[in-house]
N, C-alpha and C positions, 0 to 999 in steps of 0.2 A: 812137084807132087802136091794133090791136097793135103790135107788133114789127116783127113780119114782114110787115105790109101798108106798115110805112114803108119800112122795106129791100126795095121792090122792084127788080123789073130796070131801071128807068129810074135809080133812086137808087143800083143797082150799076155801071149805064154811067157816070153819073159823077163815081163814087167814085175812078177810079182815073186820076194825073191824073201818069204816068212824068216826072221828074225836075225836075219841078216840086210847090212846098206840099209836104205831108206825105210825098210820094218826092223830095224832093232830097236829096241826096246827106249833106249835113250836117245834117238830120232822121235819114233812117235810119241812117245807118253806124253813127253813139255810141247808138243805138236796138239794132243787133246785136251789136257789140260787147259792151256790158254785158249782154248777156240772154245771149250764147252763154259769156262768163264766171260770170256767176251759175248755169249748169247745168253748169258743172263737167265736163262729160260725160258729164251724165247725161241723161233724157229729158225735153221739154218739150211742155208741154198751154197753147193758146192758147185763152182764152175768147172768143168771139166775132170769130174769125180773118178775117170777111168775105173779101174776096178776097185775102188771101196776101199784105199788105204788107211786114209783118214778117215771114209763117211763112218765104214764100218764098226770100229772103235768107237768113234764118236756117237753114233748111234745109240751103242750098248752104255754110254755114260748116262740116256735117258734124254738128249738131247733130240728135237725131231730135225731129219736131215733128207733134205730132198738133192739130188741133183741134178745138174745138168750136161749131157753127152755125148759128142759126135760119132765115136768110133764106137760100130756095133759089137765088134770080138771085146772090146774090154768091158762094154754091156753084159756081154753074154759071160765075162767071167765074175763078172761084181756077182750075178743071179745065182752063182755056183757057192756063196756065202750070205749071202740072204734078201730074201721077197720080197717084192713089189710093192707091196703094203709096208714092210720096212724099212725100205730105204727109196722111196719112188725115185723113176731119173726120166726126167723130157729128152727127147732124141731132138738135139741143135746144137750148134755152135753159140761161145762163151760170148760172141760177139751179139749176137743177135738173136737167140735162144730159137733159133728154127734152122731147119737141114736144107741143104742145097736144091732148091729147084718147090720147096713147101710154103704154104701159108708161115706168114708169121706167128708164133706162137708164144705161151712163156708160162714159167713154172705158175703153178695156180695160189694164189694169195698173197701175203706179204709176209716178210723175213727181220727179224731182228739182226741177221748173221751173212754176210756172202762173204765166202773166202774163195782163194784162188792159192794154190800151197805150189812148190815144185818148181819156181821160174817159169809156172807155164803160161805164165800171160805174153810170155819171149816167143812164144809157138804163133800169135798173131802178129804177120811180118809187113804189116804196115804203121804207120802210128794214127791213119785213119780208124783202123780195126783196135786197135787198142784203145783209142780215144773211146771208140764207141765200147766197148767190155765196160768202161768207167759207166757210161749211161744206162746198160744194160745191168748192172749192180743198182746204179740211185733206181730205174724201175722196177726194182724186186723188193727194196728196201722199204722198212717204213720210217717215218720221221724221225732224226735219230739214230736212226740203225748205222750198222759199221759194215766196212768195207775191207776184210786185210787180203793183204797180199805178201807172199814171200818171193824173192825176186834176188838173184844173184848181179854183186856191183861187177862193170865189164873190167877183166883185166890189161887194159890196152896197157899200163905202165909195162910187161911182160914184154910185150910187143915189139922188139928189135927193130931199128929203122928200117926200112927196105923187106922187112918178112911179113909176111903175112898168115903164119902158122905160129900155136903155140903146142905144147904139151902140157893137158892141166892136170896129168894122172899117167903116171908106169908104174904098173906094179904089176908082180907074178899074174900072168894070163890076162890084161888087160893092158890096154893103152886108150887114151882119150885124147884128143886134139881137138884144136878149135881153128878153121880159118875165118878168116875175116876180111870184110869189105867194109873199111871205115868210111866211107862216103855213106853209103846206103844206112849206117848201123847192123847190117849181115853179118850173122853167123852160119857157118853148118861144123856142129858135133860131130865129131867123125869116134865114133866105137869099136874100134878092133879086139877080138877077142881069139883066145886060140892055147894051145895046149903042147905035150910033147913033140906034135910031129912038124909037118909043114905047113898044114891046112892053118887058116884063120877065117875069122867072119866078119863081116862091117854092119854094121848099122850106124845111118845119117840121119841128123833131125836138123832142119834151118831154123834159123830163130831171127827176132830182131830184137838186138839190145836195146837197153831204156835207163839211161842217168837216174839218181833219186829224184835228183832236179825237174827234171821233166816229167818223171811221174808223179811230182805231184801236181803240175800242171795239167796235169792230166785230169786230174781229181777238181780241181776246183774250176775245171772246165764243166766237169757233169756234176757239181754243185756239194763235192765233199772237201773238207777241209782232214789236212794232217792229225790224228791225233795222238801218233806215238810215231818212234822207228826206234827197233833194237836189231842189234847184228844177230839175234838168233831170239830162239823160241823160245830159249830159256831168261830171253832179259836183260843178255850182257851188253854193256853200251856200245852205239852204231859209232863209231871211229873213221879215220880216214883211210886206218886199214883194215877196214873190214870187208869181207868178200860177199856177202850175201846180208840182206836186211827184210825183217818183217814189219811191215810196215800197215800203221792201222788209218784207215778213212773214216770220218764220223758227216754221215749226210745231215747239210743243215736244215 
């Protein structure tokens, strides 16, 4: 499946889940905080903005935040919290800032700021496409400008010889699994959700993993250099066990 056929309107109804999971209060705040610090005051290009978790926050700190979009239902729900004039968003992909079958296109001017939040640069399942997201950030950027990215470390240590499935979440009404194809670096999310009786529901998302290692080969492929990684937003140190790292690019 593309992209945009995962991120449909049902999987944008719900995505957005107010002050709870990835909107509580102590996810986003150290979320805008360091992003409305790292642009200085200058302007900010969100890859893949879906509906406005961050922009929209971010926005209201007085930061200007434009993004960028593939899937029109999470468009059409960002619009349902605020205006085109306040948060503009180019309809394309993170990779190449234009939609399937369109001229090439790309957000208008230059950025002090591009981030990419949520592991979703794992949503582009080549390292062709990935590689190129780095390029497509240095051409949004201005001299100087930064790059972050939040990006979950893969847990193959979990990974039982001979299995190919983990469980990375049970809990009351919910389960998460991940399989995996280590050859390829493939993922598919698997999200079962479900309640007292028999019924339950799945939602899948593919992904391709990506080492730190490599990501930042990736960066200094499209001309940024490393200039932080912390295990989280709030700044605690990147360790060897740490699960997820945000991780900042400085284009030279």
């Amino acid at each position: 499946m593309r992209q945009d056929e995962i991120w449909d309107a049902e999987a944008a109804a719900r995505y957005d889940t107010p002050g709870a999971g990835m909107f509580a209060p102590e996810v986003l705040e150290p979320t805008v905080e360091t992003l409305a610090r790292l642009a200085a005051g200058g302007r900010a290009l969100e890859f893949a903005i879906g509906t406005g978790r961050v922009a929209v926050p971010l926005a209201s700190r007085g930061v200007s935040v434009t993004g960028i979009e593939l899937s029109l239902p999470m468009i059409e729900r960002l619009r349902t919290k605020v205006d085109e004039a306040t948060v503009p968003v180019v309809v394309g992909d993170m990779a190449t800032s234009h939609a399937p079958g369109a001229a090439t296109s790309r957000a208008p001017g230059t950025y002090a700021l591009v981030y990419l939040v949520f592991n979703t640069i794992s949503n582009l399942l080549t390292q062709d496409e990935q590689v190129e997201c780095f390029r497509n950030a240095a051409r949004h950027l201005q001299p100087g400008g930064r790059f972050v990215i939040e990006l979950w470390v893969p847990e193959l240590r979990s990974l039982p010889p001979g299995k190919r499935a983990t469980v990375f979440t049970s809990e009351p009404g919910y389960i998460g699994l991940d399989t995996y194809d280590v050859l390829d670096q493939r993922i598919v999310s698997h999200h079962f959700r479900f309640g007292e009786g028999r019924d339950a529901s799945l939602f899948r998302s593919p992904h391709r993993y990506i080492w730190p290692a490599e990501l930042d080969l990736m960066g200094r492929l499209a001309g940024f250099e490393l200039e932080s990684r912390h295990a989280d937003w709030t700044g605690s140190p990147f360790t060897a066990e740490s699960t997820s790292h945000v991780s900042v690019y400085r284009l030279g």
